[in-house]
C-alpha positions in Angstrom: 0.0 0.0 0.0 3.0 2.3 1.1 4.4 1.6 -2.3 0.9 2.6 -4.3 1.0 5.6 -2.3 4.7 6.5 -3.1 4.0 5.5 -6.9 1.2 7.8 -7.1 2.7 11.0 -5.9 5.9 10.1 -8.5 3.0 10.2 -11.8 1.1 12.9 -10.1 4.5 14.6 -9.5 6.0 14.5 -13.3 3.4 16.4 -14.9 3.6 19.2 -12.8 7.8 19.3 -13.6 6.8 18.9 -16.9 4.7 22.1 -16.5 7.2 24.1 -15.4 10.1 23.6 -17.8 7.7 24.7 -20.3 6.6 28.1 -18.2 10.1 28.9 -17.6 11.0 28.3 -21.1 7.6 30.5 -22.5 9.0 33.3 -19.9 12.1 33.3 -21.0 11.6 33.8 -25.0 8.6 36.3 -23.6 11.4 38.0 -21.8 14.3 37.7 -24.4 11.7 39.3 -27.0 11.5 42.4 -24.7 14.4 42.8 -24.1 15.3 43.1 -28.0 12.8 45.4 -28.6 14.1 47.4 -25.9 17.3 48.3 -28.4 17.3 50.6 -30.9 17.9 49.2 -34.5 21.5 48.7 -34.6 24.1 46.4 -36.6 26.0 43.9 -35.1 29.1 44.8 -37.3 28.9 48.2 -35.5 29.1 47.0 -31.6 33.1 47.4 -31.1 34.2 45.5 -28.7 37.5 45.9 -27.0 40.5 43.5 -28.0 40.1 41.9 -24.4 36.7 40.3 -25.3 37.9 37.2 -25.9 36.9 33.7 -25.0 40.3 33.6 -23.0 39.3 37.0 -21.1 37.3 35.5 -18.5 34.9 37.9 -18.9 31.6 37.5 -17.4 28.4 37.4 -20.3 26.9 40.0 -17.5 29.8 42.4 -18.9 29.2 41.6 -22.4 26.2 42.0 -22.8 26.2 45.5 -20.4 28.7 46.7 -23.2 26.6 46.2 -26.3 23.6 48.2 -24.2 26.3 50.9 -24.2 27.1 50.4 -27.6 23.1 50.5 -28.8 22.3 53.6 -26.7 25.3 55.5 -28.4 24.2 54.6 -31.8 20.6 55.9 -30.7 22.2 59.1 -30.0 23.9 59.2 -33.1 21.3 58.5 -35.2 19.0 61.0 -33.4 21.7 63.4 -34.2 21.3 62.7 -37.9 17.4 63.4 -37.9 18.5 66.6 -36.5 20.4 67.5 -39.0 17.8 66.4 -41.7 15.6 68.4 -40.1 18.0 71.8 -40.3 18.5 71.9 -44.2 17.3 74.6 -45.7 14.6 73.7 -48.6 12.6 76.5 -50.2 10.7 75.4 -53.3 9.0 78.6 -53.6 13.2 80.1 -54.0 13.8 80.8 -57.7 15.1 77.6 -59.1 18.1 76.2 -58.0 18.3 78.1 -55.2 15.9 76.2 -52.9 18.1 75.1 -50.6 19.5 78.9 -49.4 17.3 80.8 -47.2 15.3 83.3 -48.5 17.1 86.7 -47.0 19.6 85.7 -49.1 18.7 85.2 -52.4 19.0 88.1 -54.7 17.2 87.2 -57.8 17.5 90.6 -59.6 20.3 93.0 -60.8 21.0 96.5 -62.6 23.7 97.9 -64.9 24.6 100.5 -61.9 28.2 101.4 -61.7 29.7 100.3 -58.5 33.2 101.5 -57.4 36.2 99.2 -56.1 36.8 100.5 -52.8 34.6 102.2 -50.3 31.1 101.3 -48.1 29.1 99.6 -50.5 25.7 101.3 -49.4 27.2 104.4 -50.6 28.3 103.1 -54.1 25.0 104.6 -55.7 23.8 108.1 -54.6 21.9 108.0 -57.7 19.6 105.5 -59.4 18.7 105.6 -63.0 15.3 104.9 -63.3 15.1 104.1 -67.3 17.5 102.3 -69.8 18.1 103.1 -72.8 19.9 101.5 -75.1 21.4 101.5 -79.1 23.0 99.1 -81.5 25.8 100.9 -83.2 28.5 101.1 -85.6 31.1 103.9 -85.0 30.2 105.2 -88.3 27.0 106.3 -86.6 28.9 108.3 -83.7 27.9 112.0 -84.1 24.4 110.5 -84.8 24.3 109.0 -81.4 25.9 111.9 -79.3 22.9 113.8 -80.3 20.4 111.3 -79.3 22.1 110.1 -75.9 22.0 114.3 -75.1 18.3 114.2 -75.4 18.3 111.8 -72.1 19.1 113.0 -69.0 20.9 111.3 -65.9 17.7 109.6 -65.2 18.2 107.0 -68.2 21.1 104.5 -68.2 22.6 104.4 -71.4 23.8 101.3 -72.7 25.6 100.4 -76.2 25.5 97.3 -78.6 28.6 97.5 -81.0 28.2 95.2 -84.1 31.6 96.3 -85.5 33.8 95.9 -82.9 34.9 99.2 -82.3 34.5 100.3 -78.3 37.1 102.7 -77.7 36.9 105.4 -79.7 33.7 106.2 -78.2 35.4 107.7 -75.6 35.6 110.8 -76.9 32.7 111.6 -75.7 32.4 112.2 -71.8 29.2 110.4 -71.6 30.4 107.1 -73.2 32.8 106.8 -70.0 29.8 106.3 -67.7 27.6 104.3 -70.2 27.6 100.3 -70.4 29.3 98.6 -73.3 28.8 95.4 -75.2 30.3 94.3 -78.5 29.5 91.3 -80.3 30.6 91.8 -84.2 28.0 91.8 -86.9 24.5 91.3 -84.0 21.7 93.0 -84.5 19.8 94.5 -81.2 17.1 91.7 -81.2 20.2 88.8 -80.8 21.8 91.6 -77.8 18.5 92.1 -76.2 17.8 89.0 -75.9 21.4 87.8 -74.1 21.7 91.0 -72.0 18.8 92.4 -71.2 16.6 89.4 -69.5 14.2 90.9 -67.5 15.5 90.1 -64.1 18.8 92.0 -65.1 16.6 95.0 -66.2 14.0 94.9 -63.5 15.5 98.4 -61.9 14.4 100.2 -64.9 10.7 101.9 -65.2 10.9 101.6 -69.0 13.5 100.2 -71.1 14.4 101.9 -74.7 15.2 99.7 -77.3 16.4 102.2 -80.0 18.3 101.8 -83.6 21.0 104.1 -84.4 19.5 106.3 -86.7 16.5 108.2 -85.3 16.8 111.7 -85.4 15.6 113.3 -82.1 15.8 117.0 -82.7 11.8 116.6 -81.9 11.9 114.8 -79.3 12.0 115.1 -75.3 13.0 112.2 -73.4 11.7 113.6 -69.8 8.0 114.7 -71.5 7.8 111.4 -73.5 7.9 109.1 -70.0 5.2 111.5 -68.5 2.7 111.1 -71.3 3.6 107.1 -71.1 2.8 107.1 -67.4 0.0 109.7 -67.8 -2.0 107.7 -70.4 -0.8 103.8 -69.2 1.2 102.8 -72.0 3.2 99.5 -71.3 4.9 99.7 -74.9 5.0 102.9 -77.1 6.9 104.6 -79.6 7.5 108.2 -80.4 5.3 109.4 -83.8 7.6 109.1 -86.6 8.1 111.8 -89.2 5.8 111.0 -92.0 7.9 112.3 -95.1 11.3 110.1 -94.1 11.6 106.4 -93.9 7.7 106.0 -93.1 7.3 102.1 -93.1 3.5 101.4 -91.5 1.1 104.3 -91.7 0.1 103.3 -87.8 3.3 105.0 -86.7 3.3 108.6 -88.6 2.6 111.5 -86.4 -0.1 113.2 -87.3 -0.9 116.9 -86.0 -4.5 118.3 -86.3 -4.3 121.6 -87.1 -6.8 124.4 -85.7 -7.2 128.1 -86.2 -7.3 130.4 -83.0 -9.2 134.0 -83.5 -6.5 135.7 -85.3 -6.5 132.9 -88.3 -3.1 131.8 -87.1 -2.7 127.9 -87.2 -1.6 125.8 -84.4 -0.8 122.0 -84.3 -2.2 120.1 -81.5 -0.7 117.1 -81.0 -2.2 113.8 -79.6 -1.7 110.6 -78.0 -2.9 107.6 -80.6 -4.2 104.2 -79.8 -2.7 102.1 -82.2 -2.2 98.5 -80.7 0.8 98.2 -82.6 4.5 99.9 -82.8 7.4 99.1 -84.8 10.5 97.2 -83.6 13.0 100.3 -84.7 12.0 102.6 -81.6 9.7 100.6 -78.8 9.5 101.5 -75.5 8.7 98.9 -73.1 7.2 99.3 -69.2 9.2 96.4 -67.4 6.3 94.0 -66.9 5.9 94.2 -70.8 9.2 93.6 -71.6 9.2 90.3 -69.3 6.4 89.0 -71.5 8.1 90.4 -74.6 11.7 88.8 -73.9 10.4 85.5 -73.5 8.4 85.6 -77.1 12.0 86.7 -78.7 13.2 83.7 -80.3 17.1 83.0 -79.7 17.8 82.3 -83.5 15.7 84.9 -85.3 17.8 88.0 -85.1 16.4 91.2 -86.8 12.5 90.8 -84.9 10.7 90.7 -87.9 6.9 90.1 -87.2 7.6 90.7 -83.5 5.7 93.9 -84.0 2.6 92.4 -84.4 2.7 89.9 -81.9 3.5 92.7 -79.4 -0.3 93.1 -78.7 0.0 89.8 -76.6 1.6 90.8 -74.3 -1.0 93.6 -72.4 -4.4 93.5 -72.1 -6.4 95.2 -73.3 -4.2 96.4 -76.1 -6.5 98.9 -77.4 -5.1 100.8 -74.0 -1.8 99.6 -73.6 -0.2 99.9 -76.7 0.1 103.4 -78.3 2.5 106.3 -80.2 3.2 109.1 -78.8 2.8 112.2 -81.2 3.9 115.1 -80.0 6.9 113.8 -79.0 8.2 112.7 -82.8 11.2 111.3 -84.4 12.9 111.0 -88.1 13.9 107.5 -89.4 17.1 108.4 -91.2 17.2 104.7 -92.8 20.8 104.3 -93.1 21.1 100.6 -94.2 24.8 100.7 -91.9 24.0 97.3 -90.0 22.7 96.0 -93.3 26.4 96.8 -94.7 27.9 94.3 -92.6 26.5 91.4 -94.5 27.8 88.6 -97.0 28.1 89.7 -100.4 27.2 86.8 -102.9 26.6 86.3 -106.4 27.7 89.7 -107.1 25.1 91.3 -104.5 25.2 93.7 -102.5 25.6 92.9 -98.5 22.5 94.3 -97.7 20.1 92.0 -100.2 21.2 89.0 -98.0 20.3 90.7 -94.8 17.1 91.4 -95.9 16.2 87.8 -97.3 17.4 86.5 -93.9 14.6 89.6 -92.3 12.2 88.4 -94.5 12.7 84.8 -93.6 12.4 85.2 -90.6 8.9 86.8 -90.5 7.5 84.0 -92.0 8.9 81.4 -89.7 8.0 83.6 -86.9 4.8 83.4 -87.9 4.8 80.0 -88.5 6.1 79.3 -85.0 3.6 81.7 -83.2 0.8 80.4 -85.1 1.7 76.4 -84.0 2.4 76.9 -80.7 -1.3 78.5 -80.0 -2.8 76.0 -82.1 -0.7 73.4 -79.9 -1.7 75.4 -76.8 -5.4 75.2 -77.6 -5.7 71.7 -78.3 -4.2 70.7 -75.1 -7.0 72.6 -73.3 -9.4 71.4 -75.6 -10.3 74.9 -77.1 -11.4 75.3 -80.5 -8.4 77.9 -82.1 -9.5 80.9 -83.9 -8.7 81.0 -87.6 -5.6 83.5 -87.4 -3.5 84.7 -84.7 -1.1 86.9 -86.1 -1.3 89.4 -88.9 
């Protein structure tokens, strides 16, 4: 009976042994898990451990395993510092483009022409500002032509010239050329400068910018009277009237005078302000917001601006307002074909015929280009085009 009894507690015993290795063994993966979870991510390449970890140290596991906590908790540290970082760059998407990643206060996204000295305080560089530009393409052979024109602009108008024949310093001669900017490119035409040196962030200091040829005779014509009638009336591109009995080219630029008698029969000319929604490309004047809708339609390989005239309109709205001559402040076209001269002779012609195939070339696939690239733009937004675009 003793024996049953002692028999019975053994198998009743066993189980419960049983029990427990499993428990302890659940607890201790339960436990292992937590404490892995309880490191940050980290490599095992990256735990260093001194040369004295070694299976002949004697080291305890205890030890070891308090070194790679150490080890983890560092590389926490470091890669908290990294998020930091991340988190300090500098990324402004609304910056111009490519310079999102300086701050703001920094970027300077405009310039000028202004002359700035070597030496000094540089806030005190510029006592005065021009507030227009004006600017002419010229051959030296033109010289007393433009000393009479840059005289009719006072010290409010930058004056900038484009030399097509490569001659810069003989210009000095005259005082004025010694503050005025200089660029010479042989044989360009002002279309293939303005484009290259006058984008409209480099000009954005300038109210108005001239964009004059070199033969306009301005005995007529008063620069300081001809920006207060543009800013009196709202014109964001203009030209002065042009005489009608010299180098007329479009009948929508001629000045035209009404005349009036007063009591004693003697005739006066009264001079007006005409609408036109178009000027020529010889002597525009454009308000800067125009001429940042105008350079962009300027196309890099078509150099004379043939057929720009009449896209000009699409640049302002409403035309009808924006766009007008100015006639009572009138210039001469003295057409002299000097540019012209510095063509390619060929076949026994004259440099000039060549130059004004190429102008008249260039029209046409102006036109052509203006004239797709609507069409393209209205079929995209699913617009039916009109039948013409362009003159």
């Amino acid at each position: 009976m003793a024996k049953l009894a002692t028999l019975g507690r053994s198998i009743l015993r066993f189980p419960n042994e049983s029990m427990r290795l499993v428990m302890v063994t659940i607890i201790g993966a339960v436990f292992g898990f937590l404490i892995g979870i309880s490191f940050p991510s980290v490599n095992i390449t990256k735990l260093h451990f001194p040369a004295s970890f070694n299976s002949n140290s004697g080291l305890t596991t205890q030890a070891i395993i308090n070194h790679a906590w150490t080890s983890a908790r560092n590389a926490k540290g470091d890669h908290t510092g990294q998020s930091s970082n991340t988190t300090l760059k500098i990324y402004v998407p609304t910056n111009p483009k490519g310079a999102e990643r300086l701050a703001p206060g920094i970027v300077v996204s405009e310039s000028d022409f202004h002359l700035r000295r070597l030496w000094g305080d540089p806030s005190e560089d510029l006592p005065f500002k021009p507030k227009y530009l004006v600017t002419f393409t010229v051959g030296y052979a033109q010289k007393e032509n433009i000393n009479k024109a840059v005289k009719k602009f006072s010290d409010d108008f930058a004056i900038m010239l484009f030399h097509y024949d490569g001659r810069v310093s003989e210009w000095e001669e005259f005082e004025w050329s010694k503050r005025a900017i200089h660029i010479s490119v042989r044989k360009q035409t002002k279309w293939w400068y303005a484009k290259r040196f006058l984008h409209p962030d480099i000009v954005a200091a300038y109210e108005y910018i001239f964009i004059w040829d070199e033969d306009l005779g301005v005995e007529h014509f008063n620069a300081e009277e001809y920006i207060k009638l543009v800013k009196k009336y709202g014109l964001d591109i203009s030209q002065p009237g042009l005489e009608p009995d010299r180098g007329l080219t479009w009948q929508m630029t001629k000045r035209r005078g009404i005349q009036r008698s007063d009591q004693a029969g003697a005739l006066t000319l009264i001079f007006h302000l005409v609408l036109r929604m178009f000027v020529e490309i010889m002597a525009p004047v454009f308000s800067r917001e125009a001429w940042r809708c105008v350079w962009h339609m300027i196309q890099n390989d078509l150099v004379h601006g043939w057929g720009l005239d009449f896209a000009l309109r699409k640049c302002v709205e409403p035309a009808h307002e924006r766009i007008g001559v100015v006639d009572s402040q009138w210039i001469v076209h003295q057409v002299v074909p000097s540019l012209g001269n510095q063509g390619q002779p060929e076949n026994g012609k004259a440099p000039w015929v060549g130059v004004r195939a190429r102008c008249r070339k260039e029209w046409g696939i102006f036109q052509t280009r203006m004239a797709e690239a609507e069409k393209a733009y209205y079929k995209m937004m699913g617009i039916t085009p009109p039948n013409s675009t362009l003159v």
